[in-house]
Structures are given as structure tokens and as C-alpha cells.
N, C-alpha and C positions, 0 to 999 in steps of 0.2 A: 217481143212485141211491147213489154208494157215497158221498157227502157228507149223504147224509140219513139213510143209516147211522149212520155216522162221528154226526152230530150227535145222534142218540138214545142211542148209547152215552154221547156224553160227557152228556148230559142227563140221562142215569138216575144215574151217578157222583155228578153233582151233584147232584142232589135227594135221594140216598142220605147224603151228606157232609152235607149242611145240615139234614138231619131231625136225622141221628147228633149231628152238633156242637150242634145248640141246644137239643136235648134232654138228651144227658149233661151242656153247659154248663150250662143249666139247675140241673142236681139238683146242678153243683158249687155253682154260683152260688149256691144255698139253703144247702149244706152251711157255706160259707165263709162268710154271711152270717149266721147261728147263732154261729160259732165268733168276729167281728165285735163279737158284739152288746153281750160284757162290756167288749171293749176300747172302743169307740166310745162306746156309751149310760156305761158307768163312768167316762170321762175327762169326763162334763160336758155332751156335747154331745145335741142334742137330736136325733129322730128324723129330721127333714129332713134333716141333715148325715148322719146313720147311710145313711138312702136312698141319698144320691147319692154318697156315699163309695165304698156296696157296686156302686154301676151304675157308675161307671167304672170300676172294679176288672175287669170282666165281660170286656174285650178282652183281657185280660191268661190268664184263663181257657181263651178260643178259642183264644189262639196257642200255648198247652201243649198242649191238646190235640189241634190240627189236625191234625200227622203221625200220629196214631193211628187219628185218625177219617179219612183222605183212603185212609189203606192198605187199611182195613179195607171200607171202601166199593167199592175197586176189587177185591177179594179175591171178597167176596162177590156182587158184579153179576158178574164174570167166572164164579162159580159157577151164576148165577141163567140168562147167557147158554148155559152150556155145559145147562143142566139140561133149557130150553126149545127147544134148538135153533136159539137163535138166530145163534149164530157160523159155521153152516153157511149162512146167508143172504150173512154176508163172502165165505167160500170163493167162493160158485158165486159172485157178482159179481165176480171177479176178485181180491179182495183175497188179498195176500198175508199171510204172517202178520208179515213183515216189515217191511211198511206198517205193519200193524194196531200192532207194537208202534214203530213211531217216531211214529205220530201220539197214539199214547197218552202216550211220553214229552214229544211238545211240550205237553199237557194238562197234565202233573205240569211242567213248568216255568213254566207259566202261574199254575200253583198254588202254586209256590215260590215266586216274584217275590212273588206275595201273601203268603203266609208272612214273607217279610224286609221287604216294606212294614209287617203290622203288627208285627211286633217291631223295626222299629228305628224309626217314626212315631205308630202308634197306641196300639199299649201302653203304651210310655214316657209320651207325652203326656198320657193319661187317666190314668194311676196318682198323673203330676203335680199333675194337677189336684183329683184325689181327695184329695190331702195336702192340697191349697189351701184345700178345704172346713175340714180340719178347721183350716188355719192361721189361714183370717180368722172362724173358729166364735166365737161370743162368750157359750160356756158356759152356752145358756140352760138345760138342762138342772141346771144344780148345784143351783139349790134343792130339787129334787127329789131327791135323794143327801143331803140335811138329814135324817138319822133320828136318833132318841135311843140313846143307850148308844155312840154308835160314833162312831170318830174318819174327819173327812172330811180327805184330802188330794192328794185329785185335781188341786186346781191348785198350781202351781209356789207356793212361799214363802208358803202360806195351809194354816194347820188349825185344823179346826172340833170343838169336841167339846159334844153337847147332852146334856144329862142326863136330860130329859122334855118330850113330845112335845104338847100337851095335844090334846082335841078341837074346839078354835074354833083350831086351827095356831097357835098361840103356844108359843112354849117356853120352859121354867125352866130356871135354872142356864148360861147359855150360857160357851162357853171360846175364845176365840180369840186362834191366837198368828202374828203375819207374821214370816215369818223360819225355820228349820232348827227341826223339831223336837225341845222341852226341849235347845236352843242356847243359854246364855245368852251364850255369849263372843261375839258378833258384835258389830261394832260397829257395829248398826243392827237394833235387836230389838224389839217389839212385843206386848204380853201386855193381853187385854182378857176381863174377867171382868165377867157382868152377870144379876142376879137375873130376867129375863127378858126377852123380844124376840119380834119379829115381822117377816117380808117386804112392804115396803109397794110400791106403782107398779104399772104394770100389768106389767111383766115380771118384781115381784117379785125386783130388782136392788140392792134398798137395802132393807137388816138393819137395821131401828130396836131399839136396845136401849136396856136402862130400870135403872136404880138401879143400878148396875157401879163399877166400877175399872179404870183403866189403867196399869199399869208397860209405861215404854218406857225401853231404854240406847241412851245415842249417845253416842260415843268415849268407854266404860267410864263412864257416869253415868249413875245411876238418874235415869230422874225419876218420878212416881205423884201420881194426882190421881183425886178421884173426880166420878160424873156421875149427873144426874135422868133423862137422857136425849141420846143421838148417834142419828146416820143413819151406818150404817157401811153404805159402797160396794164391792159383792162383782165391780159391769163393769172395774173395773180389771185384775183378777187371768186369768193367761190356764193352758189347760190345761196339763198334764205332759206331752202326747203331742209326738213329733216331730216338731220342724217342717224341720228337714233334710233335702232331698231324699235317698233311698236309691237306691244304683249304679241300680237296677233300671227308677228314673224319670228318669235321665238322659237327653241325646240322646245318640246314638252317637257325634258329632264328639266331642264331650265326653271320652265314655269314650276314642275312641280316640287323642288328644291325652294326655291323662294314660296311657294305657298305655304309648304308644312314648316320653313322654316319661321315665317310670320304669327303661323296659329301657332307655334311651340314657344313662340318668344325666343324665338336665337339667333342670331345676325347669319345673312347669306352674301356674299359681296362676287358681283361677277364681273367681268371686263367691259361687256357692252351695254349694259343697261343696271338702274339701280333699283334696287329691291326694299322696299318702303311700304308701311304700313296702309300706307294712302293706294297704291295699288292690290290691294290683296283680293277685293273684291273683284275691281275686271281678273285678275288672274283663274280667280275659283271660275267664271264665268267664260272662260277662255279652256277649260279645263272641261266644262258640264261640255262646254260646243264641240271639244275633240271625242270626250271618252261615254260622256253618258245621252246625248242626244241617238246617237248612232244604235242603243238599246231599243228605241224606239219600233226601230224599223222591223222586227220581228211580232212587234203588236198591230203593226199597220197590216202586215199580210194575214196573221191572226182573224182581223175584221173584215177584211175583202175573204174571206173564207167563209163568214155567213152569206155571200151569195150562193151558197152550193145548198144554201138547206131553202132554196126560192127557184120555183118553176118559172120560166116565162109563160106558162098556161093558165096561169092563179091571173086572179083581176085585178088583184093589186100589186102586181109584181112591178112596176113602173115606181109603185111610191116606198116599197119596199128599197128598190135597189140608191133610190133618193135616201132613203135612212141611211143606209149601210154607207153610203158616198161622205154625208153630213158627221158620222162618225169618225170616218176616217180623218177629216177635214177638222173635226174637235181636237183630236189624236196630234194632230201637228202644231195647232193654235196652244194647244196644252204643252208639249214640248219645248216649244218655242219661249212660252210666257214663262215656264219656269225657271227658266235660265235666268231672268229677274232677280231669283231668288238663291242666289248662290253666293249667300253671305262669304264672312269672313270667318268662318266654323266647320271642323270636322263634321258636328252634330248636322249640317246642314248639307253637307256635301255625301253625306252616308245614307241621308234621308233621300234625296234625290236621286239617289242611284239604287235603291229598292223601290222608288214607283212605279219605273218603266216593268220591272219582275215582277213588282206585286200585280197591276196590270194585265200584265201577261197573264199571270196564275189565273185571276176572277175570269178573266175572259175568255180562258180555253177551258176552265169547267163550265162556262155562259153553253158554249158551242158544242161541248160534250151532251150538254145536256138535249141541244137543239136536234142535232144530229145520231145522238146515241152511240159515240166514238165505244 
């Protein structure tokens, strides 16, 4: 009996946690994918790339949110049990309140482990791969960023400037310069001017232009010659968007290799990203977000656990349960903020990872004492 208990409570938790998370991940999910759509669809790339960019993106979402949603689920089923009477079916089966809150904390470490599995495996790897999309993207989208009156220079070392648009999609006046724009001092510059043109092929990848001119310099020499007609090749050119993994899509060996090798003073050199003094703090902070945030969550259930020493028959049990809520609600604002503080130091990263314990300790003798464990 008291294991079929036990497993309905943790049931409701969970179905409570997984509604809450894919629902408010959801509305971020749409939020961030809005906010997405200039930088993605604007850099060139086409709506398929935009998709799967914003969907791997999405684990990254759940693991911000889960400490919020995992608290907030046990907060409120602990209210939903006290309200129904259900926690008086523990009592008379023997359960202690003692039991009740140790197998809830092995629940919340079961939930942790998950927690640090995706932030330091799934996150990372999907954020990875999401950058991948747009690294191997082959900008189908640019000819559609071809407007008249406006300068295009979404891809690295290419700008486009059309003067008019016509309605059979040809355009007059076209400008195009390879190279830094109105750079002329480079010693490798590109300038093509052509009374009009057109995108031919089927992925419309090759600019045929028609009665033009081309000045090019190469090692400080003009040269200029004019043309009846070129196929100018727009698949060479690749977008402006980063293609350098950020901390955040790193593995953790990674980050943690470069961190201790920064606080140790000793060079760490890896293939995709460079390891420099000047990052050592996002990294320690990328480090508190995988491994020591996720400590947290066993103090969060800790606090939703003084609702068991509160009747709903007491007259203040209403502003009671408002404390215990404003606690929990400190508990995350406090985790959160201190991630601020995750210098470029051992001493600082060691301290932050005995608060979430120290914590722990004061608050489960707070409740020992409330309850008489």
C-alpha cells in the first residue's frame, strides 16, 4: 500500500512537471523563435535551416526552465494533496512525515541527475548542431533578400546594390562589390556594374548579368574591361552568421580543461574554439549553470516540505502557504544571481558549490526541528 502511495504521488509530480514544462517551453519556444526569425531568415538561410535551428534550440529551453517548473509542481500537488485529504491516507498507513520527505528527496535527485545529464549532454550537443545547420546552410535563401533600393550584405565579402526590381524578376542597374565595403585599398577588390540581370538554374544560384563593367585591383592595379554578358556565382559566398561554437555549445570536458587550465596558468589549445584568459569567467559561469545550479533543486523540495507542518484548518494557513511559495521563489532568484559570481577562481567556484549543501543542512535541521523528524 504505502509504495502505491508513494508512486501516485510521484506520478501526479510528474505529469504536473511535464504538462508545466512543455507547455510554458512551448510559448518560449514560439517566443524565441519570432525573435529568431530576423536573425536566421536575414542571414540568407532558408526556412528549413530557420526550423531545425529553432528545434534543437528547444532542450536548451527545458533545462532553464526545469528548476522552476519541477518546484513549482511539487508546491502545488503538496497543496492539491493537503486540500483533498489526501496526505492523511500516508499518516493512517504508517507513513511517517519523515519517510514521506526522504523519498520525495530521492525523487528530486533522480530529477537532478536528469537536470545535469541535459545540461551538460543534451543541451550542449543540440545547440551544437543547430549552429551546424546554419554552418553547412548554403544560403538558399539570398536571392530572396535581392530588393531594389537597398544594399544586400548578408554574406561575408559580397554586397549587392539593385536600383529596380522589374515585374518578370529581372533587374536594372545592378552593383556589385567582392571585398569590404567602398574599400578600395585591398589588395584583392572586385567592383561589377551591369545595365541589367537575372537569377537563372533552378536554385536560382547564378546572376546572369548583361551589358556591365568590371574594375578589379590586385596588388594596387587596376584592371576594367567591359562585358555583353557573365554568369556571376552567388553558391561560393557563405553567410556572416557564426560559425564558432559559443561556450554554451561546448562539451563540459572542454570547458572544464580550459577553465582549470586558465586558473593553473597553463596553455590549453583546442581545434574549435580558443581558450583565453578573457573567457574564463563565462566559462566558470557556464560550469556553475551545468553542475552546481542543478544542487539547488533538492533545497527547493526541502522548502515545499514545510507545507506538511501547516493545516489547511489553521486561519493563516493561506498566508502561510504564500511564505513557503516566496521562499521557494528567493531559492531560485538566489541561484540564479549567483551565477554572477563565478569569478575566475578555484576559491570561488568551491564556495558556490557548498551553498546549495550548506543550505540544505540549515534548512532540513529548520524542518527537523518544525516537524520533530
Amino acid at each position: 500500500m504505502e509504495k502505491i502511495i508513494f508512486r501516485k504521488l510521484i506520478l501526479d509530480i510528474t505529469l504536473r512537471a511535464l504538462t508545466i514544462t512543455f507547455s510554458l517551453g512551448l510559448i518560449v519556444w514560439i517566443v524565441q523563435a519570432v525573435n529568431y526569425l530576423d536573425f536566421v531568415i536575414g542571414e540568407g538561410h532558408n526556412f528549413k535551416i530557420y526550423f531545425y535551428y529553432n528545434l534543437f534550440n528547444f532542450p536548451k529551453i527545458i533545462h532553464r526552465i526545469l528548476p522552476f517548473v519541477f518546484a513549482i509542481s511539487i508546491f502545488f500537488e503538496l497543496l492539491k494533496y493537503e486540500k483533498n485529504n489526501e496526505l492523511l491516507i500516508f499518516w493512517t498507513n504508517g507513513v511517517s512525515k519523515k519517510k514521506f520527505i526522504s523519498n520525495l528527496i530521492k525523487f528530486t535527485l533522480i530529477v537532478t541527475l536528469i537536470q545535469i545529464f541535459i545540461g551538460n549532454l543534451v543541451s550542449p550537443s543540440s545547440q551544437y548542431k543547430a549552429r551546424g545547420f546554419l554552418k553547412d546552410s548554403n544560403m538558399d535563401f539570398l536571392p530572396n533578400l535581392i530588393n531594389q533600393g537597398k544594399f544586400i550584405d548578408t554574406v561575408s565579402g559580397l554586397t549587392i546594390f539593385i536600383n529596380e526590381k522589374t515585374e518578370d524578376n529581372s533587374f536594372k542597374n545592378i552593383y556589385i562589390q567582392e571585398g569590404e565595403l567602398f574599400n578600395f585599398k585591398e589588395t584583392s577588390n572586385q567592383i561589377i556594374y551591369a545595365q541589367e540581370g537575372f537569377l537563372i538554374d533552378d536554385n536560382k544560384k547564378l546572376f546572369r548579368l548583361l551589358n556591365g563593367k568590371i574594375i578589379s585591383t590586385n596588388d594596387n592595379k587596376l584592371i576594367s574591361f567591359q562585358f555583353d554578358k557573365i554568369d556571376y556565382d552567388l553558391s561560393k559566398f557563405s553567410s556572416k552568421t557564426i560559425k564558432v561554437p559559443k561556450i554554451q555549445e561546448l562539451s563540459s570536458i572542454k570547458i572544464m580543461k580550459c577553465s582549470l587550465s586558465l586558473m593553473s596558468n597553463k596553455n590549453y589549445v583546442d581545434e574549435i574554439f580558443t581558450c583565453e584568459l578573457g573567457k574564463l569567467k563565462n566559462l566558470n559561469q557556464e560550469l556553475y549553470k551545468r553542475f552546481i545550479k542543478p544542487l539547488y533543486l533538492p533545497l527547493l523540495t526541502l522548502i515545499c516540505c514545510f507545507l506538511l507542518t501547516i493545516s489547511k484548518e489553521q486561519n493563516n494557513y493561506t498566508i502561510n502557504t504564500i511564505k513557503v511559495f516566496l521562499f521557494v521563489f528567493l531559492i531560485l532568484v538566489i541561484s540564479e544571481t549567483l551565477m554572477r559570481y563565478a569569478e575566475g577562481s578555484k576559491i570561488h567556484l568551491f564556495s558556490l558549490i557548498c551553498l546549495p549543501i550548506l543550505f540544505y543542512y540549515i534548512t532540513y535541521n529548520f524542518l527537523s526541528q518544525k516537524i520533530k523528524l
